[in-house]
C-alpha positions in Angstrom: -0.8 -7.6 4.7 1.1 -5.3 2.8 4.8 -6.6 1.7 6.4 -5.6 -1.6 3.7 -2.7 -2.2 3.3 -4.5 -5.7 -0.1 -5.9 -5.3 -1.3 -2.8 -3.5 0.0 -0.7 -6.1 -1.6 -2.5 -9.1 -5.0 -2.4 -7.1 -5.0 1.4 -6.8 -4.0 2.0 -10.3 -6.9 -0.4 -11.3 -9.3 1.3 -9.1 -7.5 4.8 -10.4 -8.1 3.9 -14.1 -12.3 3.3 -13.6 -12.4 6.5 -12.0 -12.0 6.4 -8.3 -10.4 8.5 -6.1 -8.1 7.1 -3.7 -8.3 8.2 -0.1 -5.8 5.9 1.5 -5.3 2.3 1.7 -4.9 0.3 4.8 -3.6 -2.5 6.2 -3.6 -4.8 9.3 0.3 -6.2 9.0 3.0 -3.9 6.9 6.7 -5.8 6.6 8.8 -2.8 6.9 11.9 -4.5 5.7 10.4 -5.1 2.2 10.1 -1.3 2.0 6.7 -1.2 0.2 6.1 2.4 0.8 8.5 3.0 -1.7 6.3 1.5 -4.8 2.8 3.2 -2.9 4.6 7.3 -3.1 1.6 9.7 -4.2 -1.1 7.5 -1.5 -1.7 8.0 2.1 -0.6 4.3 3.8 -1.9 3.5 7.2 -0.8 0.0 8.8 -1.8 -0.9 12.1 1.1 -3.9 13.0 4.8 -3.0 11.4 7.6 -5.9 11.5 11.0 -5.1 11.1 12.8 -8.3 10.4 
């Protein structure tokens, strides 16, 4: 489930800061109305479910 981005975010920094590379991060259910792509800018985000309200 992706909804604020902020736990997302703080994963791929983690993962970022031991050395990976970041391909893309996916998710089953993305809440569009929290607008999380806007704290995941710079990573490819690919959702298969969006919500609007």
């Amino acid at each position: 489930l992706l909804a604020t981005g902020g736990t997302a975010e703080a994963t791929a920094r983690l993962a970022e800061s031991l050395g990976a590379d970041i391909a893309g991060l996916g998710f089953v259910v993305e809440l569009d109305f929290l607008n999380p792509r806007d704290k995941l800018k710079g990573y490819d985000v690919f959702s298969l479910l969006h919500y609007d309200k």
